[in-house]
DODOPA-316916 format. One record per residue (C-alpha): chain; residue in one letter; x, y, z. Coordinates in nm, 2 decimals. Example, Ala and Ser with C-alpha at 12.3 -4.5 7.8 and 13.67 -1.06 7.14 Angstrom:
<sites>
+-----+------+--------+--------+--------+
: mol : type :     c1 :     c2 :     c3 :
+-----+------+--------+--------+--------+
:   A :    A :   1.23 :  -0.45 :   0.78 :
:   A :    S :   1.37 :  -0.11 :   0.71 :
+-----+------+--------+--------+--------+
</sites>
This chain:
<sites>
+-----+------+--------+--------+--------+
: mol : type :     c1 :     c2 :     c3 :
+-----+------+--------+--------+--------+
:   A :    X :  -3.33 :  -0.78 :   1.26 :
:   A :    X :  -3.30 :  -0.48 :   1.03 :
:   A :    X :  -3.02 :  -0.41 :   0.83 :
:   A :    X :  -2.97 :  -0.07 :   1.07 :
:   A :    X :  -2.98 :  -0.25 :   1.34 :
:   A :    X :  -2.69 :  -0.49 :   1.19 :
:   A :    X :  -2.47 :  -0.17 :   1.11 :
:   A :    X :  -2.46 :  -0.10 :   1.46 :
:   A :    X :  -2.43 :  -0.44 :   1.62 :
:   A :    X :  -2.19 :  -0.63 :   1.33 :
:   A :    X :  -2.52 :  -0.90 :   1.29 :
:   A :    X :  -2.56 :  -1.12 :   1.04 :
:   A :    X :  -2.86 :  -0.99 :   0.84 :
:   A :    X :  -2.99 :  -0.92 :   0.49 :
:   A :    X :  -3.14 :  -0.64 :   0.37 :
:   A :    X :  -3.07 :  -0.35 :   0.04 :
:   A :    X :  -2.83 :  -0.12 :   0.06 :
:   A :    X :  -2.62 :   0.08 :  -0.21 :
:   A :    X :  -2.26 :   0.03 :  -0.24 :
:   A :    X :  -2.06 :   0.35 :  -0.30 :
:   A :    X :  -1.70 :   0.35 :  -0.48 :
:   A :    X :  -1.54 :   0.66 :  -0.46 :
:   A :    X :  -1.18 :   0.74 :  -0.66 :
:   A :    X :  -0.97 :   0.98 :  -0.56 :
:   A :    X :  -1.24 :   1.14 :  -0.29 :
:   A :    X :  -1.50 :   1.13 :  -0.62 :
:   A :    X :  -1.75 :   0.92 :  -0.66 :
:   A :    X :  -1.71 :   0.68 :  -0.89 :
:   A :    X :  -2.01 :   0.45 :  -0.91 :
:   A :    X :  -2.28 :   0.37 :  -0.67 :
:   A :    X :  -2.50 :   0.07 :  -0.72 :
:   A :    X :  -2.81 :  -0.14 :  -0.54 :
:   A :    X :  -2.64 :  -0.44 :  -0.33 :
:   A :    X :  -2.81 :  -0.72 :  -0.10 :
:   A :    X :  -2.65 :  -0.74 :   0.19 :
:   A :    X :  -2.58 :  -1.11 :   0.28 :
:   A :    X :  -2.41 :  -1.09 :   0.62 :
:   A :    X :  -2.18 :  -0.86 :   0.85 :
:   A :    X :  -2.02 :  -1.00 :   1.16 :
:   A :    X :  -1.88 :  -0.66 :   1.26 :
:   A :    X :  -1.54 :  -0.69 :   1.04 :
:   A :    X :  -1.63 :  -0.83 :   0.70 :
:   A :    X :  -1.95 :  -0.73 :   0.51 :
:   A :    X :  -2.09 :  -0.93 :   0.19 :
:   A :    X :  -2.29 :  -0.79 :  -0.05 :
:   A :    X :  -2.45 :  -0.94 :  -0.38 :
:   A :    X :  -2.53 :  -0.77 :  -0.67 :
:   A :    X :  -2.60 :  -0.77 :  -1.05 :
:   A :    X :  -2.35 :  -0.60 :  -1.30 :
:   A :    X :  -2.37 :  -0.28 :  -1.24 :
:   A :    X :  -2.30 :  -0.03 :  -1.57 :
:   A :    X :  -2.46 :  -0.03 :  -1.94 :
:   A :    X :  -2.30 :  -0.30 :  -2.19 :
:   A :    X :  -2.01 :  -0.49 :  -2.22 :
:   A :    X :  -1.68 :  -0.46 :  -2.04 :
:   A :    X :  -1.39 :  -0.66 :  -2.18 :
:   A :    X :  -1.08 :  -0.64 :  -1.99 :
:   A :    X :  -0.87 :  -0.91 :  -2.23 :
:   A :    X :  -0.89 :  -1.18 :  -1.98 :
:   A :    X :  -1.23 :  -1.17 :  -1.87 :
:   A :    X :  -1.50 :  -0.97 :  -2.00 :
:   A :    X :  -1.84 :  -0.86 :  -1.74 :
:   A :    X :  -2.13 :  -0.78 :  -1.84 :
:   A :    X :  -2.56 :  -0.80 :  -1.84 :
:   A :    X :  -2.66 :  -1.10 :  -1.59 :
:   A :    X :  -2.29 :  -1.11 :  -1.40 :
:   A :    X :  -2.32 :  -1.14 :  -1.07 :
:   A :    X :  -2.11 :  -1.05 :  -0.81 :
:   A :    X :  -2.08 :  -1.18 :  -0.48 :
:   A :    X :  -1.83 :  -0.86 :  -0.29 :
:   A :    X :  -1.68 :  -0.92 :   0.04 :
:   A :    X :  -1.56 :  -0.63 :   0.20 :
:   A :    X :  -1.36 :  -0.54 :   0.54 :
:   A :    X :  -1.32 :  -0.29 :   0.82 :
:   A :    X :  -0.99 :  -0.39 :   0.92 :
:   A :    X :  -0.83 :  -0.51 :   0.58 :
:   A :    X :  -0.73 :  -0.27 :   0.24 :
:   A :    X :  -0.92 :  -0.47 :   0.02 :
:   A :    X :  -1.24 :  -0.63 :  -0.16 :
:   A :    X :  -1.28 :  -0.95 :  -0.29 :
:   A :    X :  -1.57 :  -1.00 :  -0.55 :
:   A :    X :  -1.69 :  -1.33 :  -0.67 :
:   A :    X :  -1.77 :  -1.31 :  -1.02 :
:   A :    X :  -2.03 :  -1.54 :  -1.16 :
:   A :    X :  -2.20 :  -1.54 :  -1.52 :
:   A :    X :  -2.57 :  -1.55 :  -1.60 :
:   A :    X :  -2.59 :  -1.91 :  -1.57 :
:   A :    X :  -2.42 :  -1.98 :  -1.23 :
:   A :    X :  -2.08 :  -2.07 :  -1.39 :
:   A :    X :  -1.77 :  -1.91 :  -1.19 :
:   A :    X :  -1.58 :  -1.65 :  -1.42 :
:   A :    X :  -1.34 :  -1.59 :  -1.13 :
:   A :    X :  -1.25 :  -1.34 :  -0.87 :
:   A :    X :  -1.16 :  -0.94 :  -0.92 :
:   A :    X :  -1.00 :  -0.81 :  -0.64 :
:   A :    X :  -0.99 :  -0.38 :  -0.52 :
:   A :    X :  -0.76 :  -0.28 :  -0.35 :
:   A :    X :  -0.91 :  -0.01 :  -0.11 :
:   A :    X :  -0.94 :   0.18 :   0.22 :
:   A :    X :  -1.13 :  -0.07 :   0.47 :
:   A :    X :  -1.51 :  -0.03 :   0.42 :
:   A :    X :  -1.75 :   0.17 :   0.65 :
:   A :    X :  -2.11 :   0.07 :   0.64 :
:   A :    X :  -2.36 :   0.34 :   0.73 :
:   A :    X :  -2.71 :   0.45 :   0.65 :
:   A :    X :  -2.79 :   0.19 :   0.39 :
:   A :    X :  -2.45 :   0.33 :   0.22 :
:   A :    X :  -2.14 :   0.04 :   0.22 :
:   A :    X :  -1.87 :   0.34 :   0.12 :
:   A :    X :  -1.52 :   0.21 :   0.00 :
:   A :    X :  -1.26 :   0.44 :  -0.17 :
:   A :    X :  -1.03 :   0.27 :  -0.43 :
:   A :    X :  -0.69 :   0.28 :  -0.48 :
:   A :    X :  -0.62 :   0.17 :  -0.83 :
:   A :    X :  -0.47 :  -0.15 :  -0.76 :
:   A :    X :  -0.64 :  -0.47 :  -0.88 :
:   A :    X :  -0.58 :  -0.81 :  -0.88 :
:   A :    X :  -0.75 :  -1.08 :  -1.12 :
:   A :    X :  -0.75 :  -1.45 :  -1.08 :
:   A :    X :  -0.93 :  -1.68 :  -1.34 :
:   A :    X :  -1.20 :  -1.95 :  -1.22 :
:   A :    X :  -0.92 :  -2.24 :  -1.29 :
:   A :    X :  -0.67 :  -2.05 :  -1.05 :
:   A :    X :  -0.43 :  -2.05 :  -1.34 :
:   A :    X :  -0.45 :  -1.72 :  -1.43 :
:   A :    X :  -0.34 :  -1.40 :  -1.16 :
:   A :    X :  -0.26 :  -1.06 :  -1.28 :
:   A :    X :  -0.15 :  -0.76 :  -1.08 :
:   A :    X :  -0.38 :  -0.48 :  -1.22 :
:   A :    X :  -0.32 :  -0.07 :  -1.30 :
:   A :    X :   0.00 :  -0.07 :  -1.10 :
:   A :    X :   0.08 :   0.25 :  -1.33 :
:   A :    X :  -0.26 :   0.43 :  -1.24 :
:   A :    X :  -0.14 :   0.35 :  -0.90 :
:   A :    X :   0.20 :   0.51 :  -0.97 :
:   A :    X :   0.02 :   0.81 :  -1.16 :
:   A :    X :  -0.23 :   0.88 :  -0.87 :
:   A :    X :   0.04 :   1.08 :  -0.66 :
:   A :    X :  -0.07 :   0.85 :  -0.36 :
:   A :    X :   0.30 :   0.78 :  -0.26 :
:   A :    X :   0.34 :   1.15 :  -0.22 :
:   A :    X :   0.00 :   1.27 :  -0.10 :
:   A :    X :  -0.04 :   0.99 :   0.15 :
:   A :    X :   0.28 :   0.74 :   0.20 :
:   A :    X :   0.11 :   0.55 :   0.48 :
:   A :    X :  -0.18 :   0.46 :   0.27 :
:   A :    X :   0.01 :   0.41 :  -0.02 :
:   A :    X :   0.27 :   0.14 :   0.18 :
:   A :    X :  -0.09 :  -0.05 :   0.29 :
:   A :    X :  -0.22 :  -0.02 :  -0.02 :
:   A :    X :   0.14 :  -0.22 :  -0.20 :
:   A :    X :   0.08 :  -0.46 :   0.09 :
:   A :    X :  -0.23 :  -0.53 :   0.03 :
:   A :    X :  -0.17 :  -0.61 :  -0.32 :
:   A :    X :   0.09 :  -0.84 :  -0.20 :
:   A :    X :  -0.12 :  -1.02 :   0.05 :
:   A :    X :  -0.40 :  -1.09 :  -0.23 :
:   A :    X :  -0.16 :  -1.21 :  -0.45 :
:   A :    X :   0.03 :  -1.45 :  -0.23 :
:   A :    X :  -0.38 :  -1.57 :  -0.12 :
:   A :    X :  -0.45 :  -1.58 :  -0.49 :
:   A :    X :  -0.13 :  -1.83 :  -0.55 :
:   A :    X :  -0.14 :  -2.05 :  -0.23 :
:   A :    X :  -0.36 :  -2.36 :  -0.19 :
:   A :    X :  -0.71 :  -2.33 :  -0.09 :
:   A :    X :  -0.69 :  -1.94 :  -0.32 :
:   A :    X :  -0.90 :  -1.64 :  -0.27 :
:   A :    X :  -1.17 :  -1.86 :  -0.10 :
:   A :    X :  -0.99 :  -1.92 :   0.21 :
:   A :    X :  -1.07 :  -1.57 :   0.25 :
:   A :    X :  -1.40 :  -1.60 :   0.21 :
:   A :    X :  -1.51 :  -1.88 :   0.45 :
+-----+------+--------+--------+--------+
</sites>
């Protein structure tokens, strides 16, 4: 099966595709992704690190040889990425809040919403992230619908991200 053919059917296939983040109705990056499965609702990609050097956030850094294993939804305001270093070892799991995906023409197209939502391999750590970009963005104003889904969503990651079983229960 082609990956077109799973875009229009919601089959699990595998195939390339690009993954396209856009900010603010901008794009923001757009990088190469192997798609791993779609069963019509959620859609996993994997991919390498993605921009030049070193990104150090304070509680995790990413970087050259990450890789990312991104699960993405039609029906939920979210993404949940997997992050793993070089090696294999799990750094932990960085979470975007965003419009549900849309997958078409090789393109996996998600827009984000500023909120983010770290939580360390060892579960111990969770941080709600840019919840002033958020603020800044004019979102409450400009679309209050989106913005209440996009709180919720937040919410809903965190209270995953805390509970027994974590951010994989999701993922299973």
């Amino acid at each position: 099966m082609s990956a077109k053919s799973a875009e229009t059917t919601g089959g699990s296939t595998a195939g390339e595709l690009d993954v396209v983040l856009l900010k603010a109705g901008r794009l923001k990056i757009r990088y190469p992704a192997r798609l791993l499965s779609d069963d019509g609702t959620r859609i996993a990609v994997r991919a390498s690190w993605a921009s030049p050097g070193v990104r150090d956030f304070g509680f995790v850094r990413f970087g050259p040889g990450d890789v990312f294993t991104e699960y993405y939804w039609r029906d939920r305001w979210y993404a949940v990425k997997e992050v793993r270093d070089a090696r294999g070892g799990l750094k932990g799991w960085y979470c975007d809040v965003t419009r549900p995906a849309a997958l078409c023409r090789g393109e996996l197209v998600v827009e984000d919403l500023d909120l983010d939502l770290w939580r360390s391999a060892d579960g111990t750590t969770v941080l709600r992230l840019d919840e002033d970009e958020f603020e800044e963005s004019g979102l409450r104003t400009t679309d209050p619908e989106a913005a209440a889904a996009a709180v919720a969503a937040l919410d809903e990651l965190e209270a995953f991200a805390t509970a027994e079983g974590g951010l994989e229960s999701l993922l299973t």
